[in-house]
N, C-alpha and C positions, 0 to 999 in steps of 0.2 A: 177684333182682329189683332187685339195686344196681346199679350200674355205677361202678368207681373215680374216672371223670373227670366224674360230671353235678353239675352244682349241687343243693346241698338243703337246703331250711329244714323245721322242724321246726314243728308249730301243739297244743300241749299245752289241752285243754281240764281244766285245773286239777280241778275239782270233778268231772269225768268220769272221769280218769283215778286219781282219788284214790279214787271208790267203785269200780271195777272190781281196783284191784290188795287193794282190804279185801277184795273179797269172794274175793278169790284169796288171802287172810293174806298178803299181804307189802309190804315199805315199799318202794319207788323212791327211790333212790341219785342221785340228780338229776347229781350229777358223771360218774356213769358213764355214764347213760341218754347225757349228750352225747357223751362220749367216746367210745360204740361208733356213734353216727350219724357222727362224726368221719370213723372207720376205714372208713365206708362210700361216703364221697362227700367232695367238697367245700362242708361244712357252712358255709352264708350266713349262718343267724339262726335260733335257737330260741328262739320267741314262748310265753310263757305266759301264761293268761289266768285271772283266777279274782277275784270282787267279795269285798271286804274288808267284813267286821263289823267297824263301827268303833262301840265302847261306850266312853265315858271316853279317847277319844284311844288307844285301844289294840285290835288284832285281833289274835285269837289266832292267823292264820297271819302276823302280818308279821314274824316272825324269818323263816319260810320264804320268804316274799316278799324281804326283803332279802340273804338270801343267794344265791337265784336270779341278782338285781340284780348283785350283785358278784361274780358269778362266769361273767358271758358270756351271760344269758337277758335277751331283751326284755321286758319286765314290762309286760303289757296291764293296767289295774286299775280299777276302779270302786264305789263305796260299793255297798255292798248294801243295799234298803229291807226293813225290818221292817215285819211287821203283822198284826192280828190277825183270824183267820177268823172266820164266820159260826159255828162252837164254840167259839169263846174262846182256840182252842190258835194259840200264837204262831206265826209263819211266816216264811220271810227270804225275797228275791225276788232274786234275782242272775246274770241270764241273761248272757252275753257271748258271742252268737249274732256277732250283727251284726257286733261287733268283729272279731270272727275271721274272718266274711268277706269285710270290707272289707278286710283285711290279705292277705288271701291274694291274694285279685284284683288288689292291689296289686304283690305282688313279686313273680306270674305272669310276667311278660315276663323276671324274671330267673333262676330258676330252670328244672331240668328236671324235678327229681320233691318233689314235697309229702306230707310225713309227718303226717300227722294223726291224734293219739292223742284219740280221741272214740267214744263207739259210738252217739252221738246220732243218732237217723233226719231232726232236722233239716237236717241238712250233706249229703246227699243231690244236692240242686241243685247246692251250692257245687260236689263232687267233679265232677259232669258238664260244669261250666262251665270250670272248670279243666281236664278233658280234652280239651275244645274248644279249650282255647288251645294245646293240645301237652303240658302237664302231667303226667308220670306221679302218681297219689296212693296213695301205701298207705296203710291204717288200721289202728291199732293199736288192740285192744281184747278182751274176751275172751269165750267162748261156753262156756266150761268152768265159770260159777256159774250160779246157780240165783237168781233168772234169766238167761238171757244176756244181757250187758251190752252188746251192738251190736244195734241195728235187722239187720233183712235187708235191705232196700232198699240198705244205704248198704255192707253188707258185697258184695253183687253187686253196684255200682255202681262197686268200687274196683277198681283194676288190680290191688293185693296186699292181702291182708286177712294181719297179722301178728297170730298170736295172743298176745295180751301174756303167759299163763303159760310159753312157752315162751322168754319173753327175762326170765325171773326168775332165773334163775343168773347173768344177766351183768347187769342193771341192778337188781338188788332186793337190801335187807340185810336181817336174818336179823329178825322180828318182834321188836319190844320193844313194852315201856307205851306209851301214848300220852304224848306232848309236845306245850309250845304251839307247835311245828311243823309240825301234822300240819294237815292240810287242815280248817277243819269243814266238818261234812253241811250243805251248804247244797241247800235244794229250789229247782229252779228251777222257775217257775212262768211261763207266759206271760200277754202280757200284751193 
């Protein structure tokens, strides 16, 4: 579903793509995830998106954030709101829906196909509007946990639905501990 000669940028929904490869046990290798989209096209911009807990001038993912930065990813970012439910249990709020759409729709005229690692059934819309402009969009995400981590709507909405466990030999390194690199679970909550 590549073609060697299309434009392609990449739209990483950070905290989406962070609980679907946990729930597949394995870590994403950020340097390599580019480097095989590289091999597949002519790679324009790989956009990542994901709200920052910022406690004490410090998130635990901004090592991962900064090395993204310096190493060729556009770093979409936003404070994440804390707050606490109607049970007292604490809750973080950090959607970057919108962001991601406005970006897409943006660099549509320049591109020919749109990688989107998401299995959010919101982007839905986004994929069919992007098809409308001529966009090919594959989605990356996976149906192999429990529960499956893409909508259906958006997985038959997409021209390629890639299943991310099967691209875990070539972008994924081998499970360790956690580090302050690793994504946290942030719930996104609409608003």
């Amino acid at each position: 579903m590549f073609y060697r000669d299309e434009r392609l940028a990449l739209f990483i929904d950070g905290s989406n793509l962070y609980a679907a490869a946990k729930a597949l046990a394995f870590d994403i290798d950020y340097k390599l995830l580019r480097q095989e989209f590289m091999q597949r096209g002519k790679l324009l911009r790989a956009f990542y998106y994901t709200a920052l807990l910022e406690n004490d001038d410090y998130s635990p993912i901004r090592p991962l954030v900064d090395w993204l930065h310096y190493n060729g990813f556009t770093m979409v970012t936003k404070p994440a709101k804390e707050f606490t439910d109607s049970q007292g249990r604490r809750k973080v709020k950090g959607n970057m829906d919108i962001e991601l759409t406005v970006d897409a729709m943006e660099i549509a005229p320049h591109v020919d196909h749109i990688v989107l690692f998401s299995g959010d059934g919101d982007f839905r819309p986004l994929v069919a509007a992007l098809q409308r402009k001529g966009v090919r969009v594959s989605v990356v995400s996976t149906i192999r946990s429990q529960p499956p981590m893409i909508a259906d709507d958006l997985r038959r909405q997409a021209d390629n639905f890639i299943e991310l466990d099967e691209l875990k030999e070539v972008i994924g390194r081998p499970p360790r501990e956690p580090r302050e690199m690793d994504e946290p679970e942030v719930e996104t909550l609409e608003t």
